[in-house]
C-alpha positions as CSV (number, residue, x, y, z in Angstrom):
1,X,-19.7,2.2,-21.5
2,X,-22.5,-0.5,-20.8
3,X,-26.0,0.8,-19.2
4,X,-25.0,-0.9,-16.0
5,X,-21.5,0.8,-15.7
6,X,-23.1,4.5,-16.5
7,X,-26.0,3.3,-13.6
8,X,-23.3,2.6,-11.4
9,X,-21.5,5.5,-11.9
10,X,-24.5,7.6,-11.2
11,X,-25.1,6.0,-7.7
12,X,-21.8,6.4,-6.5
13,X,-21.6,10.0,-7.6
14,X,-25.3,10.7,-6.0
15,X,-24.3,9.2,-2.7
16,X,-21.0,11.2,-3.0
17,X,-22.9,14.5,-3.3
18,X,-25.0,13.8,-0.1
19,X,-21.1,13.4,1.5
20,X,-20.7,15.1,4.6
21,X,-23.7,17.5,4.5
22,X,-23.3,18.3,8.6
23,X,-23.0,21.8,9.2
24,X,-20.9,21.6,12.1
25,X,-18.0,19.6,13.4
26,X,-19.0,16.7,16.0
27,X,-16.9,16.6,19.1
28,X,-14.3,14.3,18.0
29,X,-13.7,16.0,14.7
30,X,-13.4,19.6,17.1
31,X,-11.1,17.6,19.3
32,X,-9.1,16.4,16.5
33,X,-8.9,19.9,15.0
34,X,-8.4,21.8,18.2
35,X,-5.3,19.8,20.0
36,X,-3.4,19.2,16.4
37,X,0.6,20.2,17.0
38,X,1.9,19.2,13.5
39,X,3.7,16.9,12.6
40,X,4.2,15.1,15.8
41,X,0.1,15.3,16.8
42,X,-0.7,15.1,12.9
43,X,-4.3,15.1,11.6
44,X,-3.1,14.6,8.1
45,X,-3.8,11.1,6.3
46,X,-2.1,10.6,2.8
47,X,-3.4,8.2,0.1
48,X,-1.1,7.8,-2.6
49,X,-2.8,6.2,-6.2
50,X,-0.4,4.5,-8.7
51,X,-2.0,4.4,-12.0
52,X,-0.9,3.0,-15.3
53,X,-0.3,6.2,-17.7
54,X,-0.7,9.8,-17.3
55,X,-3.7,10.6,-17.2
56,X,-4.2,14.0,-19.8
57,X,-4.0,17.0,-17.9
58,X,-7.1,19.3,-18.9
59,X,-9.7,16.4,-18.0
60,X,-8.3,15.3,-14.7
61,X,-8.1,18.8,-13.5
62,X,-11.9,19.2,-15.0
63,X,-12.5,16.2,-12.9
64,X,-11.9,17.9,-9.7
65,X,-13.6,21.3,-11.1
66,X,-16.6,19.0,-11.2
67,X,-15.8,17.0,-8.2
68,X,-15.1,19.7,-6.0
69,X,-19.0,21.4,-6.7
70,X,-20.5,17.8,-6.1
71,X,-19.1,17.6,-2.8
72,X,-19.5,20.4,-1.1
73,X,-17.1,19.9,1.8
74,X,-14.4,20.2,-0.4
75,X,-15.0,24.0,-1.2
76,X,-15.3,24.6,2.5
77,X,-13.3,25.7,5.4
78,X,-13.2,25.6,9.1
79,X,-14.5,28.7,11.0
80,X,-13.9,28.7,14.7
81,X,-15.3,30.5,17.7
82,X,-12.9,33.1,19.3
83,X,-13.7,31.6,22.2
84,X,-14.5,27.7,22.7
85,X,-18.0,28.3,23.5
86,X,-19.3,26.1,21.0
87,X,-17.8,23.7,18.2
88,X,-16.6,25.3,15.0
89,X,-18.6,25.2,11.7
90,X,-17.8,24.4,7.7
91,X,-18.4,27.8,5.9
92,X,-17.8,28.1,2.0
93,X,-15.0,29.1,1.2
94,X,-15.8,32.3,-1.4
95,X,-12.1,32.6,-2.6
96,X,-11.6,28.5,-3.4
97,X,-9.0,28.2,-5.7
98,X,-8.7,24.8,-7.7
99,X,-5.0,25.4,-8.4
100,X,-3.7,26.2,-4.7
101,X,-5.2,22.5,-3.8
102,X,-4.5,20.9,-7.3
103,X,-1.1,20.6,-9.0
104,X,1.3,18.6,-11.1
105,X,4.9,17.9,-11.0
106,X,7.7,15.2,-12.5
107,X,8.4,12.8,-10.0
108,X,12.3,13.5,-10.5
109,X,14.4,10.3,-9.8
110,X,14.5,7.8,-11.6
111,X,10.8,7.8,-11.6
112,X,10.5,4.8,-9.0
113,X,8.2,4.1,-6.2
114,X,10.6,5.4,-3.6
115,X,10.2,8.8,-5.8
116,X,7.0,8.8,-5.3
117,X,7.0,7.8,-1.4
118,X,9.6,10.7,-0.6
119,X,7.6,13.2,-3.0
120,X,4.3,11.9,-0.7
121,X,6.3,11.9,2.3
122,X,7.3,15.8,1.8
123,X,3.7,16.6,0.9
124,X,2.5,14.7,4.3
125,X,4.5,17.0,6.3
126,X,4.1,20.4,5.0
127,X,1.2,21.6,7.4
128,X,-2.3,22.9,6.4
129,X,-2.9,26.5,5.3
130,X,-6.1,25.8,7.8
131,X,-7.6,28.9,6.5
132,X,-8.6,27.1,3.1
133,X,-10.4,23.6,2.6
134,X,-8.6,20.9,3.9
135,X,-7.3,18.8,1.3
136,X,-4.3,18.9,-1.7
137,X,-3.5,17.1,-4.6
138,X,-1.0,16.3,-6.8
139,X,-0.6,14.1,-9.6
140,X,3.1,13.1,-10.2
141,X,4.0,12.5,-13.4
142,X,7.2,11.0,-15.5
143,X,7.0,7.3,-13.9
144,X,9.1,4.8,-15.1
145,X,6.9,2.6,-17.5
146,X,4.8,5.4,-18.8
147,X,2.8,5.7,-15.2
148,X,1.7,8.3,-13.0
149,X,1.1,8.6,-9.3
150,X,-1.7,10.8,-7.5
151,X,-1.2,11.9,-4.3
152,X,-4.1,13.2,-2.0
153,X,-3.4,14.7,1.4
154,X,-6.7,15.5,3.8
155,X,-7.2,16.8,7.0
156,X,-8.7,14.1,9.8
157,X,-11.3,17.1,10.4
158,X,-12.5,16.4,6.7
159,X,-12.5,12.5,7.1
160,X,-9.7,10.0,8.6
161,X,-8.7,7.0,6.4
162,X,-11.7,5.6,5.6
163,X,-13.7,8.8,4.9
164,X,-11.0,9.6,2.7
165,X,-11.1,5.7,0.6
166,X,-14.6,6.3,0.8
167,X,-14.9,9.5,-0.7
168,X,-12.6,8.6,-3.8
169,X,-14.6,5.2,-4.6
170,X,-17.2,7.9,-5.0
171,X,-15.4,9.9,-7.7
172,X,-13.7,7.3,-9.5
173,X,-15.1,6.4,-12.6
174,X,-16.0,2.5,-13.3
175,X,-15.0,2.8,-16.8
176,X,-11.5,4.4,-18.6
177,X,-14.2,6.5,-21.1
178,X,-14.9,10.1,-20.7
179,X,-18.6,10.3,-19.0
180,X,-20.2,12.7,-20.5
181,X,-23.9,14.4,-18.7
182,X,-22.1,13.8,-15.4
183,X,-24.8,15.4,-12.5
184,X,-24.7,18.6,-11.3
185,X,-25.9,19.9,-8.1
186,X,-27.8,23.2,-8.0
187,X,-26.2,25.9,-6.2
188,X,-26.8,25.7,-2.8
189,X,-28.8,28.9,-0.4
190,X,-26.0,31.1,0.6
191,X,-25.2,30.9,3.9
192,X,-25.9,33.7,6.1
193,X,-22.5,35.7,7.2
194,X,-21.2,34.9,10.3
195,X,-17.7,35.7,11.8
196,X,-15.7,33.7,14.5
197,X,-16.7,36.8,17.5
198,X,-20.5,36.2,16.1
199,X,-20.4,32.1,16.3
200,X,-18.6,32.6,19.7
201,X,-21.5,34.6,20.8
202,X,-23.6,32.2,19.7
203,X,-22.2,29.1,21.1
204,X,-22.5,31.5,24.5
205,X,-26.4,31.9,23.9
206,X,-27.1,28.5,23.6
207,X,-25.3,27.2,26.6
208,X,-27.1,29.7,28.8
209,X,-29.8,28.6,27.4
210,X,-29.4,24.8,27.9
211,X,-27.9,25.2,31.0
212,X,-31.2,24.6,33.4
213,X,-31.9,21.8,31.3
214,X,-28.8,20.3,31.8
215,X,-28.5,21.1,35.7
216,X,-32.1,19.1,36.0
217,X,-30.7,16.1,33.9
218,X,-27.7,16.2,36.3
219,X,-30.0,16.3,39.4
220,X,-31.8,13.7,38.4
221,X,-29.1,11.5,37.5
222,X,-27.7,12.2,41.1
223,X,-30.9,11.2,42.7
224,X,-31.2,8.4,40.7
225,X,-27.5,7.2,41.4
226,X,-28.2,7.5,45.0
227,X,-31.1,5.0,45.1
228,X,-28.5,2.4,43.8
229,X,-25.1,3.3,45.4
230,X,-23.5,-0.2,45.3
231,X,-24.8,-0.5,41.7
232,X,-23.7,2.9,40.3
233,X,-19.8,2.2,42.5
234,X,-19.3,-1.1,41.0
235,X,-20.4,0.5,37.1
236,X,-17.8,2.9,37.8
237,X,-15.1,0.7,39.1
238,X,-15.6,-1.6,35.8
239,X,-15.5,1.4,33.5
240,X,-12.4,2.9,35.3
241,X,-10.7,-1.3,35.1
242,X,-11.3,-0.5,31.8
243,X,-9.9,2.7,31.0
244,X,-6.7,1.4,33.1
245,X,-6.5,-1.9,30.6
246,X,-7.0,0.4,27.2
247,X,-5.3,3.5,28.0
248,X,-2.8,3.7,31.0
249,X,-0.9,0.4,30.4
250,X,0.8,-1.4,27.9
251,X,-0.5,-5.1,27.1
252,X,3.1,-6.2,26.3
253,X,6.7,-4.7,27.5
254,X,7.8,-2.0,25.2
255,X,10.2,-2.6,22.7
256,X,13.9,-1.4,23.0
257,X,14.4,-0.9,19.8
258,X,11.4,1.6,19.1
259,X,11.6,3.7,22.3
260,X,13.2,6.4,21.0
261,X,10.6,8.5,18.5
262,X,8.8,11.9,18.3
263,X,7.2,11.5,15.6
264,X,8.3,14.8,13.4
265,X,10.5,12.5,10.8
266,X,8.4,10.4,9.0
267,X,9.3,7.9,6.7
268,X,7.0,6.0,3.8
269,X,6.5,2.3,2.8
270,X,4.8,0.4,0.5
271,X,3.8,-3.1,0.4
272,X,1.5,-5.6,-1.4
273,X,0.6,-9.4,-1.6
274,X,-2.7,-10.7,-3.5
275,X,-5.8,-10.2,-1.8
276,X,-7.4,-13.2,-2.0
277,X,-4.3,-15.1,-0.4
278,X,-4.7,-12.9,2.4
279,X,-8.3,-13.1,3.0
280,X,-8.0,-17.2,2.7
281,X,-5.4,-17.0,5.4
282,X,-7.4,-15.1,7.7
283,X,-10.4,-18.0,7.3
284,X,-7.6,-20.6,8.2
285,X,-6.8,-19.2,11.4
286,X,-10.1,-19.0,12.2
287,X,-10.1,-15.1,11.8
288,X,-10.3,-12.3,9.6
289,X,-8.5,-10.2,7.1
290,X,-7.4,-7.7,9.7
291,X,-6.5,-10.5,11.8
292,X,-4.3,-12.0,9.0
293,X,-2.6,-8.5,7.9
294,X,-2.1,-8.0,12.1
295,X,-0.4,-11.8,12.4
296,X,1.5,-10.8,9.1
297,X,2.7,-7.0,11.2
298,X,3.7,-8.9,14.0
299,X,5.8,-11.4,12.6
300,X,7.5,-8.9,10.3
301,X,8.0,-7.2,13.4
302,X,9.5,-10.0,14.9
303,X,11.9,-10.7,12.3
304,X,13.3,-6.9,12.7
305,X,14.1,-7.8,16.0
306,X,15.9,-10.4,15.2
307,X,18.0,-9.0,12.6
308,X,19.1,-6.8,15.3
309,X,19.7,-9.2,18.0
310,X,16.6,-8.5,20.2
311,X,14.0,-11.5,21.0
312,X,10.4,-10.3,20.4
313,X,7.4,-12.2,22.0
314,X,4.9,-9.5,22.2
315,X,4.3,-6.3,20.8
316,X,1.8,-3.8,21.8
317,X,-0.4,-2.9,18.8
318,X,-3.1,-0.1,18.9
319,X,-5.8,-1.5,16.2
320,X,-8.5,1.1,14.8
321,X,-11.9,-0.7,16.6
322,X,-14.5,1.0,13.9
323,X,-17.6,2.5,15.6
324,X,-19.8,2.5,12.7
325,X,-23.6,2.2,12.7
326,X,-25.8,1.5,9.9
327,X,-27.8,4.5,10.6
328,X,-24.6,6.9,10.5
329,X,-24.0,9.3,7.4
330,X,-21.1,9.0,5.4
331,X,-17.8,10.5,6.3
332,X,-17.0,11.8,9.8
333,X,-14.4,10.2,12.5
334,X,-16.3,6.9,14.3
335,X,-13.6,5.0,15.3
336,X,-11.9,3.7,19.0
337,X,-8.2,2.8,19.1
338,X,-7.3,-0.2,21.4
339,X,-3.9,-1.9,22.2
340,X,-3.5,-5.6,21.9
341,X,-0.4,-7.8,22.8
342,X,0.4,-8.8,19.3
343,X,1.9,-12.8,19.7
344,X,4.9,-11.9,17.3
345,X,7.0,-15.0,18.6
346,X,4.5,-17.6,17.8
347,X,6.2,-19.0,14.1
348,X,3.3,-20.7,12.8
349,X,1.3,-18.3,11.2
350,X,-2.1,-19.6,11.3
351,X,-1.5,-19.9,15.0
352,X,-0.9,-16.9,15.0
353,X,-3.7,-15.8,13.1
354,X,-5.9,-17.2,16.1
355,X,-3.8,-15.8,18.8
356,X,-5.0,-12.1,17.4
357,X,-8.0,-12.9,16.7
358,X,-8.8,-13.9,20.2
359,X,-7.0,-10.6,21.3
360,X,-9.3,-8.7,18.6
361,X,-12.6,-10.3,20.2
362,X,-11.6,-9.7,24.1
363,X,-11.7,-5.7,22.9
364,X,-15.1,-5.8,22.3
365,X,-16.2,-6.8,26.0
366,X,-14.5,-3.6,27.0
367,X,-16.7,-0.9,28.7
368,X,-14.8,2.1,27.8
369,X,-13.8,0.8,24.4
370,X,-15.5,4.7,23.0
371,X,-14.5,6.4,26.3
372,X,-12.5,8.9,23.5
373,X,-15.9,9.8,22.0
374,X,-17.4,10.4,25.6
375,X,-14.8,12.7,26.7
376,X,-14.7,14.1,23.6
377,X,-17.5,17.3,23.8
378,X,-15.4,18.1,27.5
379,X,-12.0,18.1,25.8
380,X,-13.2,20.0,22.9
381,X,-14.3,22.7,24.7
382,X,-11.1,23.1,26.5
383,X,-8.4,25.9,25.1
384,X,-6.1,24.1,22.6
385,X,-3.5,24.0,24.6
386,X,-4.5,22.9,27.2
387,X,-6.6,19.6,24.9
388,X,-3.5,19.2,23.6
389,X,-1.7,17.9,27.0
390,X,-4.7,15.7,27.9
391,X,-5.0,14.2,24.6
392,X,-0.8,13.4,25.4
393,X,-1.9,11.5,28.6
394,X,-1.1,8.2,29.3
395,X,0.8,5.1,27.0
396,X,1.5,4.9,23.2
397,X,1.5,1.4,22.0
398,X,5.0,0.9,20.0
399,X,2.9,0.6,16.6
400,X,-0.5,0.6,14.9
401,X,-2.3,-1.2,12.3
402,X,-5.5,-0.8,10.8
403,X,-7.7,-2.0,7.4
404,X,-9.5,-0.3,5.6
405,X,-11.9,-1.6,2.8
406,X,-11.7,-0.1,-0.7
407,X,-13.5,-0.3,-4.3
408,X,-14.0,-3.9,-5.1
409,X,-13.7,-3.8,-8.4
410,X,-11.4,-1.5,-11.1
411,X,-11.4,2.0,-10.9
412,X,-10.2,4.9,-13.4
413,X,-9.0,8.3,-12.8
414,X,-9.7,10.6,-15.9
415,X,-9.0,7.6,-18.0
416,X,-6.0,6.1,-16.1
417,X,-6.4,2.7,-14.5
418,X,-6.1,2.5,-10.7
419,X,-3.3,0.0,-10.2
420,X,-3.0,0.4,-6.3
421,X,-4.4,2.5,-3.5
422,X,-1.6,3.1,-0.2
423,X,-2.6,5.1,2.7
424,X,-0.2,6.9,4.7
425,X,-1.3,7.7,8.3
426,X,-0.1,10.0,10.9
427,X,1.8,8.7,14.2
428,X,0.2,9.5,17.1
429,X,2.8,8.4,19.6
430,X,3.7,5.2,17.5
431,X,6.7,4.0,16.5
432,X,4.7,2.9,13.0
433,X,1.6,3.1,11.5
434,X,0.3,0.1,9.0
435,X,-2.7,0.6,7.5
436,X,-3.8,-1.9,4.8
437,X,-6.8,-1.0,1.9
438,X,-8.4,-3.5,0.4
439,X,-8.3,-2.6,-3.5
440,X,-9.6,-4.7,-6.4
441,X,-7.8,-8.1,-5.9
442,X,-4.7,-6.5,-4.3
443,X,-3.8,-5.8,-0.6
444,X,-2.2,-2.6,-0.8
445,X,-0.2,-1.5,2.7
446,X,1.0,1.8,3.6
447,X,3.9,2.2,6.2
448,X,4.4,5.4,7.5
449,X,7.7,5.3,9.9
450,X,9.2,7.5,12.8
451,X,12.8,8.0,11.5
452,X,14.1,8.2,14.9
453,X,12.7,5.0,15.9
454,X,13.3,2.9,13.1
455,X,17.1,3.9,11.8
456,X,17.7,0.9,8.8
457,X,14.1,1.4,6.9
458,X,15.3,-0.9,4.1
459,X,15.8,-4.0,6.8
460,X,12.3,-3.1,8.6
461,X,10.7,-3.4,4.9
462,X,12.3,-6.2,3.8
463,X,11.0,-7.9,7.4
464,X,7.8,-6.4,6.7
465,X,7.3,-7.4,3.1
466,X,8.8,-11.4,4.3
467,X,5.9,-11.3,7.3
468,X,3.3,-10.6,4.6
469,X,4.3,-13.3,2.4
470,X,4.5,-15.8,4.6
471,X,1.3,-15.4,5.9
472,X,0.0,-14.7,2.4
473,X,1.3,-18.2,1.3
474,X,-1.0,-19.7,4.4
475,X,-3.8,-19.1,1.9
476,X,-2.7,-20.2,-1.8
């Protein structure tokens, strides 16, 4: 290994140990862990890593040994209040087991992708044991060609789909070699014991507590409001326009063909084109890679439709708007979802690249583009239950799509190369969920599918896989 690869290495494996270092979930994370109802209200996200041999046995599992005490987080579970007085708290977890979250297995089959995807797609849907840190592995072994396949499954509470890419471009090695004199954190102060009655009692304190200073901030926010009335009417009106345009109304008519779904079958797909094809296209149309992979959706879209007899000109598409800052930490949930009317029908694609990407840039004058994040800390503290049914308020768009940017260059895995990185989302209402990491030079998408909307997978990724390419060929 060169001096530069072992420096490299060593940054990414410092900034991983300062990963997630917050004590406490922020509202959307408690939201998120509060109102789940697996599967069909999922907060599982599923990567699934090809690599090119097996990678030996003993040193991937001392890997995540070593992993697992650099990042804290992953040793730790969720404690909540017995009451929802206050938002729960990461406590280690003093009876972590490595081999409950880590395992092996043949992939059975003939050792094909689809083995893998139906292996991942049976790990997706087993719920958490929420009682122990929220994340499982398995590496799959007995590929055909001599490969492997690892699958990770981790809890949106830990990180959604970018937390979770992000996190694993922090482990993975730059180099196939054993590292040896990898760093190792000191043992961190015990925490002081607490119990769930204790943090309730707690959370309780502190809101008496803060509860005059709150009552004069809302006092003087009244008074201030009432200096300005026609102001303060007109903010709200706006804001409320735009709640009604993101969240209580479809941009396009809903599709026929994807009305019926409840998201407790799910189904995986995989597909690819080269990056750089992609990206170029994206720069013809005047727009971005998202914009290119959402043109490519849409027309893939449109061509399942068509094989079934139905005319597409729109489809709604909820897009992940990230709400990132450069001042935020790693990890953590900071993103908005936002529904577009996705131009399916137009046929040329770089047209069509500039139809989303004028869709994509008419979000961002929204007001209430975070409104999720406001209302978060009110619906957190609310019994799950009753989160649950306001979280369920209001339209799903018929499918999502999102991008997510992964490790630039090659990556290894206890000496197996990373050949492809494909992450699996949950459906939240959707029909499908797209999501598309950037890897190395390769655009890697995972598909995950309700089964009850979508009844001939093999024709939806066949129409898929032929939207992709065509847009892809916009760039060569």
């Amino acid at each position: 290994m060169t001096d530069d690869q072992q420096a490299t290495d060593l940054e990414r494996w410092t900034a991983a140990a300062a990963w997630s270092r917050r004590p406490a979930l922020d509202p959307l994370e408690t939201m998120t862990w509060r109102s789940e109802r697996h599967p069909s209200r999922s907060g599982t996200s599923c990567t699934v890593i090809m690599l090119d041999r097996e990678p030996d046995w003993e040193r991937f599992r001392e890997a995540h040994e070593w992993g697992t005490s650099l990042v804290r987080r992953l040793r730790q579970r969720v404690l909540d209040p017995a009451v929802p007085t206050t938002s729960p708290v990461w406590v280690d977890d003093h009876h972590f087991a490595l081999d409950y979250h880590l395992r092996r297995r043949p992939v059975g089959g003939s050792g094909s992708m689809d083995d893998v995807l139906e292996v991942a797609r049976q790990v997706a849907l087993r719920p958490f044991d929420r009682s122990r840190p929220l994340w499982e592995g398995m590496l799959l072994t007995g590929l055909d060609g001599g490969g492997a396949a690892y699958v990770l499954k981790i809890h949106h509470a830990l990180a959604d789909s970018a937390g979770t890419v992000q996190l694993l471009s922090l482990l993975q090695s730059a180099t196939r070699r054993h590292t040896p004199d990898k760093p190792v954190l000191p043992a961190d102060e015990e925490q002081p014991a607490t119990d769930t009655v204790q943090l309730a009692r707690d959370g309780l304190r502190d809101n008496l507590v803060a509860a005059p200073r709150l009552a004069a901030q809302g006092l003087r926010a009244a008074a201030s409001a009432s200096l300005r009335p026609q102001t303060v009417l007109a903010e709200t009106l706006r804001y409320a326009a735009s709640v009604r345009r993101l969240a209580a109304s479809l941009p396009a008519p809903p599709s026929p063909l994807l009305a019926d779904r409840d998201g407790r079958s799910w189904r995986f797909l995989a597909l690819s084109c080269p990056l750089a094809d992609l990206q170029a296209a994206g720069r013809i149309g005047g727009g971005s890679l998202h914009d290119a992979f959402v043109a490519a959706f849409a027309g893939g879209l449109q061509r399942y439709h068509a094989a079934h007899g139905v005319s597409l000109e729109e489809i709604s598409i909820r897009l992940r708007v990230s709400l990132d800052r450069a001042e935020d930490p790693m990890s953590g949930v900071r993103f908005a979802g936002a529904m577009i009317a996705a131009p399916a029908g137009i046929e040329d694609p770089a047209d069509r690249i500039a139809a989303v990407r004028g869709e994509v840039l008419s979000l961002h004058t929204e007001r209430a583009l975070d409104a999720v994040r406001a209302v978060a800390p009110g619906i957190a503290s609310l019994p799950s239950g009753v989160g649950a049914a306001v979280l369920g308020v209001g339209v799903a768009a018929d499918a999502s799509a999102s991008t997510v940017q992964g490790p630039p260059r090659a990556t290894y895995m206890a000496g197996a190369k990373v050949l492809g990185m494909y992450p699996f989302g949950s459906l939240p209402g959707v029909a499908m969920a797209a999501t598309l990491l950037a890897h190395a030079d390769l655009a890697c998408i995972g598909v995950n599918v309700d089964e009850l909307a979508v009844r001939d997978p093999e024709v939806l990724r066949t129409s898929l896989q032929d939207g992709l390419d065509e847009v892809a060929a916009l760039g060569r």
